[in-house]
N, C-alpha and C positions, 0 to 999 in steps of 0.2 A: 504494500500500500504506500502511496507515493505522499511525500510532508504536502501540507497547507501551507507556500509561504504569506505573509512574516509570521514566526514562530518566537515564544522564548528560548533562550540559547541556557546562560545561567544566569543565577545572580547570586551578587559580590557585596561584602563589605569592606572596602580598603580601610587604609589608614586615615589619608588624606586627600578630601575632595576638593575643599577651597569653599564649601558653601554655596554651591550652587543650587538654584533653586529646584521643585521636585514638579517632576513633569504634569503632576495633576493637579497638585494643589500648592505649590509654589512655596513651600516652608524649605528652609537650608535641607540637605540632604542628608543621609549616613549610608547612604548604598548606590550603587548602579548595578544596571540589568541588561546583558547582552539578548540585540536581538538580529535573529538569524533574517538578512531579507530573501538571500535564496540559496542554494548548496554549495557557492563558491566560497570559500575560506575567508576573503580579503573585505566582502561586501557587507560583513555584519554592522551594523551602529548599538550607538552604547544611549543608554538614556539616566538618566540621575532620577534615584526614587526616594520620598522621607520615611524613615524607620515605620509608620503607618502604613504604608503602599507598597512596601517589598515584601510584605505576607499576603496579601489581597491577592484576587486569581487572576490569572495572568490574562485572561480577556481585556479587563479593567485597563492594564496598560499597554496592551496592542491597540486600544479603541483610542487614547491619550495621548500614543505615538502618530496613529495617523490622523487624529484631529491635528497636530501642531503640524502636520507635513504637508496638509493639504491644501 
């Protein structure tokens, strides 16, 4: 069975973001979440999520990503 792209890839909590704001609801950040746009290695993007929104289902922030893309 062939992927749906864009997909969740993983998600991360580094050390240091800089506080960037979170992609849904705009508070400083504590994670990012790789997302696959299609099976090439190089094509992924990264999106900044708030400790709130990196547990939420990942619908939530594929719908988030491509509001802000569109």
């Amino acid at each position: 069975m062939a992927k749906k792209y864009p997909v969740i890839g993983c998600k991360k909590s580094p050390r240091y973001i800089g506080g960037l704001p979170c992609i849904i609801c705009g508070v400083p950040t504590t994670g990012k979440v790789d997302i696959e746009i299609n099976w090439f290695r190089g094509d992924d993007e990264q999106v900044r999520v708030c400790k709130t929104h990196q547990t939420k289902h990942d619908t939530e922030i594929l719908a988030a990503y491509e509001a802000a893309n569109a």
